[in-house]
py3Dmol code that shows the C-alpha trace and the ligand (Angstrom):
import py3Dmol

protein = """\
ATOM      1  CA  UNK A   1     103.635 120.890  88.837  1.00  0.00           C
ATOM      2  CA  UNK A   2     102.714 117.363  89.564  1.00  0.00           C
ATOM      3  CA  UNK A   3     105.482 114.710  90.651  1.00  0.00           C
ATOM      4  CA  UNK A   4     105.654 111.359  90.720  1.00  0.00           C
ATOM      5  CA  UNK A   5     108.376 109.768  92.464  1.00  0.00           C
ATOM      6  CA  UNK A   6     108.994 105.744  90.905  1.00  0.00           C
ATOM      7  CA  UNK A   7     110.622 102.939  91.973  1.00  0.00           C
ATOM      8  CA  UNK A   8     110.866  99.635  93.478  1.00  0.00           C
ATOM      9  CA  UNK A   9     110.518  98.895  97.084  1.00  0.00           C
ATOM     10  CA  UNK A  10     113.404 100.110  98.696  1.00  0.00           C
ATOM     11  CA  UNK A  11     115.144 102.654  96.089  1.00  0.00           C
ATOM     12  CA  UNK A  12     114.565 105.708  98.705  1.00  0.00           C
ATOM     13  CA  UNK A  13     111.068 107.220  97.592  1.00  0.00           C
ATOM     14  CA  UNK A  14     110.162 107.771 101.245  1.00  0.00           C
ATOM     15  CA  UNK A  15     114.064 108.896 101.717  1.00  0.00           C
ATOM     16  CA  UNK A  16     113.357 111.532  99.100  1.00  0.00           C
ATOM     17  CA  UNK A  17     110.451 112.599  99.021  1.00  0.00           C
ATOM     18  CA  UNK A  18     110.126 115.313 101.852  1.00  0.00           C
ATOM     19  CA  UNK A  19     113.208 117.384 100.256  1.00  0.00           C
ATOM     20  CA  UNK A  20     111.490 117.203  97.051  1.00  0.00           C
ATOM     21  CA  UNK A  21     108.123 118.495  98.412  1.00  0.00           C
ATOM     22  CA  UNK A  22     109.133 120.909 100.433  1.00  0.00           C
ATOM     23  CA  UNK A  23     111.429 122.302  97.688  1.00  0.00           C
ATOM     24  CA  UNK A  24     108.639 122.549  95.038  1.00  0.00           C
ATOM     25  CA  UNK A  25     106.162 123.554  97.823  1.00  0.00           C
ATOM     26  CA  UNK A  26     103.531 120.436  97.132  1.00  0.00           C
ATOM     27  CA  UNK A  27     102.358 118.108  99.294  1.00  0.00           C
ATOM     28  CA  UNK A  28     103.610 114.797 100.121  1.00  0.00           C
ATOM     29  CA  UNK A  29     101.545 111.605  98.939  1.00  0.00           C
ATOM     30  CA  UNK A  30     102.056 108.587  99.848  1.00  0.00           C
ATOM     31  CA  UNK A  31      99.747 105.823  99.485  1.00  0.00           C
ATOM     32  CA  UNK A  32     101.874 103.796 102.074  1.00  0.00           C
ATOM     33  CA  UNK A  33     101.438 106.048 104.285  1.00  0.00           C
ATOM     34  CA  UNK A  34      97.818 106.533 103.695  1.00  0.00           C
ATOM     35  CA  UNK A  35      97.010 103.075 104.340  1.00  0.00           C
ATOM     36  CA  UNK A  36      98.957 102.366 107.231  1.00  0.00           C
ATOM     37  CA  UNK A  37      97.658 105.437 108.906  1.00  0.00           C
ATOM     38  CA  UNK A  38      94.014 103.962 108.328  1.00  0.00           C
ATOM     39  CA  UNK A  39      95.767 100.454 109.563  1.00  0.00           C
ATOM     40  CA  UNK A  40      97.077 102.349 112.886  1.00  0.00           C
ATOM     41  CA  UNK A  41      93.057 104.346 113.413  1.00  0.00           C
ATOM     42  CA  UNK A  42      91.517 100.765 112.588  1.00  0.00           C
ATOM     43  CA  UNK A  43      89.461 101.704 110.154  1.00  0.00           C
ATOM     44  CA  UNK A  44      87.708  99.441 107.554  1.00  0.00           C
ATOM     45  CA  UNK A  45      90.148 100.730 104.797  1.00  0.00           C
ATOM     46  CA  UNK A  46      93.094  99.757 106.777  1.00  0.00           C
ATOM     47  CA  UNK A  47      91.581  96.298 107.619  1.00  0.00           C
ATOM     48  CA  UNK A  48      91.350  95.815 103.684  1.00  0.00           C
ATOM     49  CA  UNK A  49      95.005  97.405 103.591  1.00  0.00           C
ATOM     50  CA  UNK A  50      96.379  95.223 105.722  1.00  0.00           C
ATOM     51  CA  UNK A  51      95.254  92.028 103.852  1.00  0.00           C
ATOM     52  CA  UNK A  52      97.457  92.705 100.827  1.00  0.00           C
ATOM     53  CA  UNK A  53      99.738  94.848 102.635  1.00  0.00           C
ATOM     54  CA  UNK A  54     101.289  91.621 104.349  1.00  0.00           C
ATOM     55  CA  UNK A  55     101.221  89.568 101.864  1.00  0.00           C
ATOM     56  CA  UNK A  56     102.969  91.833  99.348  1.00  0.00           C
ATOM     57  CA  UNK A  57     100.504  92.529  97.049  1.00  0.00           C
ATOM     58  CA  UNK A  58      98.489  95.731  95.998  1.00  0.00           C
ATOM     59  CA  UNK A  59      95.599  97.234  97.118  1.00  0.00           C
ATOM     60  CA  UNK A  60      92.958  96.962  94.819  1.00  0.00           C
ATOM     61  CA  UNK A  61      93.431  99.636  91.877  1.00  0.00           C
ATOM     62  CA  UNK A  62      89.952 100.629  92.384  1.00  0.00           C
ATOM     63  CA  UNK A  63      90.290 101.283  96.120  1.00  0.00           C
ATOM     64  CA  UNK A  64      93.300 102.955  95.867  1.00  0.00           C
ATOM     65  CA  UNK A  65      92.089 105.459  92.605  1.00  0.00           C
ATOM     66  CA  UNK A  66      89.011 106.792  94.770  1.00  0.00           C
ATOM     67  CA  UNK A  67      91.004 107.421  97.437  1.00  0.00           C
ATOM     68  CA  UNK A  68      94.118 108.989  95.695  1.00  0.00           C
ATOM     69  CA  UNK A  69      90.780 111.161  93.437  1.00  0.00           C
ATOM     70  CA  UNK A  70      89.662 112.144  97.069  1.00  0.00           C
ATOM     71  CA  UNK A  71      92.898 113.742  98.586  1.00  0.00           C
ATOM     72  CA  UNK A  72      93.740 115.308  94.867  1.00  0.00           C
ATOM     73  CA  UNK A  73      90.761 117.180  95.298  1.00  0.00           C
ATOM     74  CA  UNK A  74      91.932 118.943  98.883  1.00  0.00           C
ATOM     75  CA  UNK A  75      92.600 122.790  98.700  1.00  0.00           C
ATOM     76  CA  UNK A  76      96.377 121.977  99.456  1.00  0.00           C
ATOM     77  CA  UNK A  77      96.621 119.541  96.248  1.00  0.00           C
ATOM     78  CA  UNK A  78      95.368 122.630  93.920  1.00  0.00           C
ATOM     79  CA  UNK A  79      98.808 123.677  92.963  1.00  0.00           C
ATOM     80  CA  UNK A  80      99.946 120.331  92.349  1.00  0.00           C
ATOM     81  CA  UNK A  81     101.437 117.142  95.025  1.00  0.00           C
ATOM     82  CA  UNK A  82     104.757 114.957  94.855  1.00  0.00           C
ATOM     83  CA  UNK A  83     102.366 111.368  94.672  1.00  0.00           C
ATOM     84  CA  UNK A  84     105.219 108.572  96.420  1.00  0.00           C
ATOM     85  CA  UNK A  85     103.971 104.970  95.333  1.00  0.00           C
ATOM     86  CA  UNK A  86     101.433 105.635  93.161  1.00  0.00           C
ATOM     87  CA  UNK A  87     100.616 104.673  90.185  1.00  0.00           C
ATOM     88  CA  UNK A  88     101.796 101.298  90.737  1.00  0.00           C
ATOM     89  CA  UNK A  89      99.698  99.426  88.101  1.00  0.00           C
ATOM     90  CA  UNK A  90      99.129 100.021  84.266  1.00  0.00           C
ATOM     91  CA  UNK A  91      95.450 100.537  85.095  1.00  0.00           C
ATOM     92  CA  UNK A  92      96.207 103.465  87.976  1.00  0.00           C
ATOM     93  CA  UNK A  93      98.482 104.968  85.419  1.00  0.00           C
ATOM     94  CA  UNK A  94      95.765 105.301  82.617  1.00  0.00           C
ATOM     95  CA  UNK A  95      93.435 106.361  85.654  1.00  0.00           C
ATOM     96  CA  UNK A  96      96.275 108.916  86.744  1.00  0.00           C
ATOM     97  CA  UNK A  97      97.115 110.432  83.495  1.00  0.00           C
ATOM     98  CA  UNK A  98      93.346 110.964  82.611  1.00  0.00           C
ATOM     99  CA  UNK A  99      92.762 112.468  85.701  1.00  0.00           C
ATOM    100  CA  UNK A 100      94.554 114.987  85.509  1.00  0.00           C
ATOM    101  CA  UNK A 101      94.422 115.720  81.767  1.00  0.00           C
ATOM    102  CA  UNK A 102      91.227 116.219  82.877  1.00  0.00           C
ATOM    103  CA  UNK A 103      91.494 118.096  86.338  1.00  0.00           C
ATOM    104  CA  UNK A 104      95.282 119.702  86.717  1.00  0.00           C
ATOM    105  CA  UNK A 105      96.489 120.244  82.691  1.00  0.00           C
ATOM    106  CA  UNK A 106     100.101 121.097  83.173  1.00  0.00           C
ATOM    107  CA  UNK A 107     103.539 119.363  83.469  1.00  0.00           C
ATOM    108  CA  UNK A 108     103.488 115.840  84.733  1.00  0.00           C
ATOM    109  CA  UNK A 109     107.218 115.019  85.861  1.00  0.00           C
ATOM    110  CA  UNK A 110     108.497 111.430  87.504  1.00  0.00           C
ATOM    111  CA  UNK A 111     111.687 110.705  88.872  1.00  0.00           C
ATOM    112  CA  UNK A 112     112.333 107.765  88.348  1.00  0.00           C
ATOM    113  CA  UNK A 113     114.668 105.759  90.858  1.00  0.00           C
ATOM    114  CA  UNK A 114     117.093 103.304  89.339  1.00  0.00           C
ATOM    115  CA  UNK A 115     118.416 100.523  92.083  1.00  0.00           C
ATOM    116  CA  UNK A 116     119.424  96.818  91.251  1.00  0.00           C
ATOM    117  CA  UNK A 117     117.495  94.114  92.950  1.00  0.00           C
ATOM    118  CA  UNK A 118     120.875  93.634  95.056  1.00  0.00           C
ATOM    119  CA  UNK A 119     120.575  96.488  97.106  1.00  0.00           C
ATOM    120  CA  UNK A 120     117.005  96.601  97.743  1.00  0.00           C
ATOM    121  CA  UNK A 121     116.526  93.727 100.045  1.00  0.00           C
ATOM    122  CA  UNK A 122     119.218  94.697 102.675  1.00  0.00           C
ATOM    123  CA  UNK A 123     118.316  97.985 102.463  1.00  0.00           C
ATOM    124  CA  UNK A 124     114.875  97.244 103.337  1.00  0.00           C
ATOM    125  CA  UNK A 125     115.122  94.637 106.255  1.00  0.00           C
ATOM    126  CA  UNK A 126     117.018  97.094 107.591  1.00  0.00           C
ATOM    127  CA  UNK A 127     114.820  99.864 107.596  1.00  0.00           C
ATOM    128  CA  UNK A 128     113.609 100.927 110.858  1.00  0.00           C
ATOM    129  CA  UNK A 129     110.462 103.642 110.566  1.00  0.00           C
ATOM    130  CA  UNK A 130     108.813 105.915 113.152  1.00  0.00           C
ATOM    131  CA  UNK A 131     105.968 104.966 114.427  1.00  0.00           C
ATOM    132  CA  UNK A 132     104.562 108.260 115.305  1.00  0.00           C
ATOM    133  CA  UNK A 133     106.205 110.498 112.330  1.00  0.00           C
ATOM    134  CA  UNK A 134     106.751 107.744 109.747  1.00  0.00           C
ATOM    135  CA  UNK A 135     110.251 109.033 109.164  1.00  0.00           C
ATOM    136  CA  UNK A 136     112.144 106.245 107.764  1.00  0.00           C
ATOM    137  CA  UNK A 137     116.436 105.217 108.858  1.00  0.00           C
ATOM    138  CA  UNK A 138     118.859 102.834 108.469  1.00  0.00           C
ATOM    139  CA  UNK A 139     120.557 100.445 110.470  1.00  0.00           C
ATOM    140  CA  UNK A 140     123.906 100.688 108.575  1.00  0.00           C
ATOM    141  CA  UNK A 141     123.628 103.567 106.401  1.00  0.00           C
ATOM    142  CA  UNK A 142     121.443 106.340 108.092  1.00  0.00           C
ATOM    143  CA  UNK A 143     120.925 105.231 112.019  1.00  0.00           C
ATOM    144  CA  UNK A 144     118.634 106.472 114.178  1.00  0.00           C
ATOM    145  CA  UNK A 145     119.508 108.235 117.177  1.00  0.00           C
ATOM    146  CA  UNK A 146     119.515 105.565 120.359  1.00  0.00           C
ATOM    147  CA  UNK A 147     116.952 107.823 122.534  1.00  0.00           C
ATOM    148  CA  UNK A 148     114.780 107.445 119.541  1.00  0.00           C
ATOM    149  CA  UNK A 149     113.147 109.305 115.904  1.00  0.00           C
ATOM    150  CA  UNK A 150     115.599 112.125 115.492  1.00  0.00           C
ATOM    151  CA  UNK A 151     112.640 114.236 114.284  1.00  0.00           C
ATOM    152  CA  UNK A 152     109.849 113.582 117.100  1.00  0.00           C
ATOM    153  CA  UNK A 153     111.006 111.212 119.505  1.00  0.00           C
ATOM    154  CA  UNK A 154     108.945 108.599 118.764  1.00  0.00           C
ATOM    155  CA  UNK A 155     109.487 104.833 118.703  1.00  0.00           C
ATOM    156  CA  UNK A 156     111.579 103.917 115.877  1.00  0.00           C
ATOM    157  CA  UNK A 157     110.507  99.854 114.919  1.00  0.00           C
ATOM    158  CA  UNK A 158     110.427  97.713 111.856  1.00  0.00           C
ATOM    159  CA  UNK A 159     107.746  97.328 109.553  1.00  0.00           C
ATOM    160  CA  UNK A 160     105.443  94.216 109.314  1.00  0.00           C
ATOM    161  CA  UNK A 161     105.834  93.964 105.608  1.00  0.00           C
ATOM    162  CA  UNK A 162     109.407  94.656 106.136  1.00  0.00           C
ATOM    163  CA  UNK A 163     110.129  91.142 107.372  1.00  0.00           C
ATOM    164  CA  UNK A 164     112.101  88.950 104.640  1.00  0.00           C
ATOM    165  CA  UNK A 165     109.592  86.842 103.040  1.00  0.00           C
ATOM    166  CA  UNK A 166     106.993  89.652 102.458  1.00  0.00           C
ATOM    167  CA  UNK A 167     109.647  91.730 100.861  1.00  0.00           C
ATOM    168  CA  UNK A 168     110.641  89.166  98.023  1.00  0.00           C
ATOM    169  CA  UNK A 169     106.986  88.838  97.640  1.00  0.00           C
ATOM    170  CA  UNK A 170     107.136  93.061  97.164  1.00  0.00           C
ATOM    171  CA  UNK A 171     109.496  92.277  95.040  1.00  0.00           C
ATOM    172  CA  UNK A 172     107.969  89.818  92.858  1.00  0.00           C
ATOM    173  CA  UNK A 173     104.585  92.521  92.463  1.00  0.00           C
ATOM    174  CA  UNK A 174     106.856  95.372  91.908  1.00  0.00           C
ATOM    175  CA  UNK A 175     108.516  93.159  88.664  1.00  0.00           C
ATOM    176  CA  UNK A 176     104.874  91.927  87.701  1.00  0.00           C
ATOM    177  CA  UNK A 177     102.987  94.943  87.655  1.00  0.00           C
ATOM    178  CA  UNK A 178     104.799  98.097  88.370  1.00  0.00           C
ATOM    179  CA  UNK A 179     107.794  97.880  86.141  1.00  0.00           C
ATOM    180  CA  UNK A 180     105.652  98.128  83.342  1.00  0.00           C
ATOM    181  CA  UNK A 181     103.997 101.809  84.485  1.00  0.00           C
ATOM    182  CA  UNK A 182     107.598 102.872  83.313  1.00  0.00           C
ATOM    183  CA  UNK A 183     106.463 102.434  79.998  1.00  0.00           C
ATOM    184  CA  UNK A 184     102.901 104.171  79.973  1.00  0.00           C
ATOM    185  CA  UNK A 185     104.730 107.288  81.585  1.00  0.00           C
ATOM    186  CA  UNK A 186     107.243 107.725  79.040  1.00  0.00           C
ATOM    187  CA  UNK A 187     104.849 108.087  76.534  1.00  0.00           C
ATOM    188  CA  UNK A 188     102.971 110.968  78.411  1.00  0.00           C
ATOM    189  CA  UNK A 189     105.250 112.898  81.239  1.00  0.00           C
ATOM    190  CA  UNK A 190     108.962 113.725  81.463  1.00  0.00           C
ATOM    191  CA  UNK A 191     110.887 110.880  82.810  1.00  0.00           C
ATOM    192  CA  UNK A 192     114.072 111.295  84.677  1.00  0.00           C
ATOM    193  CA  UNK A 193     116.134 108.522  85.483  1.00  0.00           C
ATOM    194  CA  UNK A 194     117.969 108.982  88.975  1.00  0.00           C
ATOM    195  CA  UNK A 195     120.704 106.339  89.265  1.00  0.00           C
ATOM    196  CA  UNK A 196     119.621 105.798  93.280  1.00  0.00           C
ATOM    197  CA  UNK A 197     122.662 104.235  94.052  1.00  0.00           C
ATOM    198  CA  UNK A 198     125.432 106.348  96.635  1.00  0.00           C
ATOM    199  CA  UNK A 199     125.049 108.524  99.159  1.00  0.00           C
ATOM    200  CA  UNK A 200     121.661 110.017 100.558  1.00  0.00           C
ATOM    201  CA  UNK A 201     122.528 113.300  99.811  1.00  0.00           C
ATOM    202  CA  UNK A 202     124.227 112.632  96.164  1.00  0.00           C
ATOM    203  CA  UNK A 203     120.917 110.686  95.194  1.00  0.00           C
ATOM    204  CA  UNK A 204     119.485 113.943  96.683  1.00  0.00           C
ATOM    205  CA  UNK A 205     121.485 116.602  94.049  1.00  0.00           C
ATOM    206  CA  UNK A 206     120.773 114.080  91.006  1.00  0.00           C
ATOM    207  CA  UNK A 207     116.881 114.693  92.246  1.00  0.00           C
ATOM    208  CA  UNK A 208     117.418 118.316  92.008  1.00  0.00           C
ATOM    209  CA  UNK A 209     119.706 118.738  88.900  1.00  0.00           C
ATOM    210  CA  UNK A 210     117.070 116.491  87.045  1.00  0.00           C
ATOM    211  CA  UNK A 211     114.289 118.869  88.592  1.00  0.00           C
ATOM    212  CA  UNK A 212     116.218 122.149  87.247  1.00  0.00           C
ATOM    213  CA  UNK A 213     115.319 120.814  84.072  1.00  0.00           C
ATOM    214  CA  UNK A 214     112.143 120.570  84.550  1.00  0.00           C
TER     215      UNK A 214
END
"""
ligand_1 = """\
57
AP5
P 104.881 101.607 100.286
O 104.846 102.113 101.655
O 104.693 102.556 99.148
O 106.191 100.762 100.122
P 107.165 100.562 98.863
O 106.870 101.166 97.564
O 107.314 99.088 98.850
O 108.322 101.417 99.199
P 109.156 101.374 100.459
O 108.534 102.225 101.515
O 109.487 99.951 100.844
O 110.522 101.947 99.902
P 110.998 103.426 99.557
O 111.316 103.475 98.097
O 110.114 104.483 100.118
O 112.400 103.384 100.318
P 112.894 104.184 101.608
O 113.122 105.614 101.275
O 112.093 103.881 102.814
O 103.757 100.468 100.098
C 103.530 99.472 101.064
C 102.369 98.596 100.609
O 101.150 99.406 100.512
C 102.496 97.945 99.238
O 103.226 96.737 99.305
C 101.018 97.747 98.852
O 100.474 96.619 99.493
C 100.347 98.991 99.425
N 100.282 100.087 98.424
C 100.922 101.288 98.501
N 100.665 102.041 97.406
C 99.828 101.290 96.619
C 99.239 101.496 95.348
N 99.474 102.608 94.622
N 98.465 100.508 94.845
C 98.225 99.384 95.528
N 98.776 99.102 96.737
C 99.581 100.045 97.279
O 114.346 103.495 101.750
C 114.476 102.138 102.131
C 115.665 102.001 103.089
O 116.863 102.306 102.387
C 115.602 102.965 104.284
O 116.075 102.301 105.410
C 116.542 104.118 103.884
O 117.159 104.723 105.013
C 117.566 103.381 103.019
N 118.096 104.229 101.939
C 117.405 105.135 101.194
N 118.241 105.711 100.290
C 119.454 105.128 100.465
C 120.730 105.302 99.827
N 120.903 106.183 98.828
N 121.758 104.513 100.258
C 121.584 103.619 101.260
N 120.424 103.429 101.914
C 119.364 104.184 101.520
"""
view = py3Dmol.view(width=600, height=400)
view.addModel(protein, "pdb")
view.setStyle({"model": 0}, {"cartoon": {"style": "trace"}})
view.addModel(ligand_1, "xyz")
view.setStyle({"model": 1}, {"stick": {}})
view.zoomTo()
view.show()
C-alpha cells in the first residue's frame, strides 16, 4: 500500500509518521529529511536545498520528482512507502499519481492532517529536532529529555527554517501551492481526514482507525 501523509507545516507528519510505517511495514519518506541530510553531507543537492529551504519556499518540482522516482525505485520501496511531505505541488501530484499508475498499481491512501493556522506556528517555533536521529519534540507538549534525544542521545536544537519569519513564509507556500494537492487527491486515492488537534497519542488512534478502513 502506498501512503501519503498531508498537511501543513506543523500538523505532526514527522510526529506520525514512524508509528504509521512501522505498523504497515513501509518505509519512511520524507523529503525534509532527504534534503537536509544532503544539506548536513554538503552536497550540491543540499546547497540547492538550502536556498529555498530558508526562505520558505519549495524545492523545485523537477528536482524533487527525480529524486523522490530514484528512492521509489529501491528494493525496500517495492512493497510500497509512507511518502511525508510530498507531493506538495499540483504538478508533483500529477507526477505522483502517474507514477505509480504506472509503476506500483494498487491502493493509494493519504491521511490527511487537519490543524488551524493557530496552532501551527507555536507548535513549530517550538520544535526542537535531533540532530543526529532527526526525531522531532516539543518544548511544551512533548519535551525532550535534559541529557539529550531520548532515542540516540544526540543534540536536540532548533531548526533554521524553524525561526519565526521563515515559518509564516512556510506558511504562506503551504496556502499557495499545497492546499490545492487536496483537491487532485480526492479525485484519485482515499482521503482521510485526521482532525490533528489533541493529544499525540489520540491523533495517533484516529491515524489507525482511519487506516483499519483502509
Ligand atoms: P519538511 O521538513 O517537510 O517540513 P514541513 O512540511 O514544513 O513539515 P514540518 O516538519 O514543519 O512539520 P510536521 O508536519 O512534520 O510536524 P511535526 O511532526 O514535526 O520541509 C522542509 C522544507 O523542505 C520545505 O519548506 C521545502 O523548502 C523543502 N521541501 C520538503 N519537501 C518538499 C517537496 N515535496 N517539494 C518541494 N520542497 C520540499 O510537529 C511539529 C511540532 O508540533 C513538533 O514539535 C511536535 O512535537 C509538535 N506536535 C506534533 N503533534 C502534536 C500534537 N498532536 N499536539 C501538540 N504538539 C504536537
Amino acid at each position: 500500500m502506498n501512503v501519503l501523509l498531508f498537511g501543513p507545516p506543523g500538523s505532526g507528519k514527522g510526529t506520525q509518521a514512524k508509528d504509521v510505517a512501522t505498523t504497515l511495514g513501509i518505509p519512511h519518506v520524507a523529503t525534509g529529511d532527504i534534503f537536509r541530510k544532503h544539506l548536513k553531507e554538503g552536497t550540491d543537492l543540499g546547497r540547492l536545498a538550502r536556498s529555498y529551504m530558508d526562505r520558505g519556499e519549495l524545492v523545485p518540482d523537477s528536482v524533487t520528482c527525480d529524486l523522490v522516482a530514484s528512492r521509489l525505485q529501491e528494493a525496500d520501496a517495492a512493497n510500497g512507502v509512507l511518502l511525508d511531505g510530498f507531493p506538495r505541488s499540483v504538478p508533483q501530484a500529477e507526477w505522483l499519481l502517474g507514477w505509480l499508475r504506472a509503476h506500483r498499481p494498487g491502493p493509494v491512501v493519504v491521511l490527511s492532517l487537519v490543524v488551524p493556522d493557530s496552532f501551527l506556528v507555536g507548535r513549530i517555533s517550538g520544535r526542537r529536532t535531533c540532530l543526529k536521529c532527526g526525531a522531532t519534540y516539543h518544548v511544551t507538549h512533548n519535551p525532550p529529555p535534559a541529557s539529550g534525544c531520548g532515542q540516540c542521545g544526540g543534540e536536540v536544537v532548533q531548526r533554521k527554517d524553524d525561526a519565526e519569519d521563515v515559518v509564516l513564509a512556510r506558511l504562506a507556500t503551504y496556502a499557495r501551492e499545497t492546499a490545492p494537492v487536496l483537491g487532485v487527491l480526492r479525485g484519485a486515492a482515499t482521503v482521510h481526514d485526521i482532525d490533528g488537534v489533541g493529544a499525540i497519542e489520540d491523533v495517533r488512534a484516529r491515524i489507525a482507525a482511519a487506516l483499519a478502513l483502509g
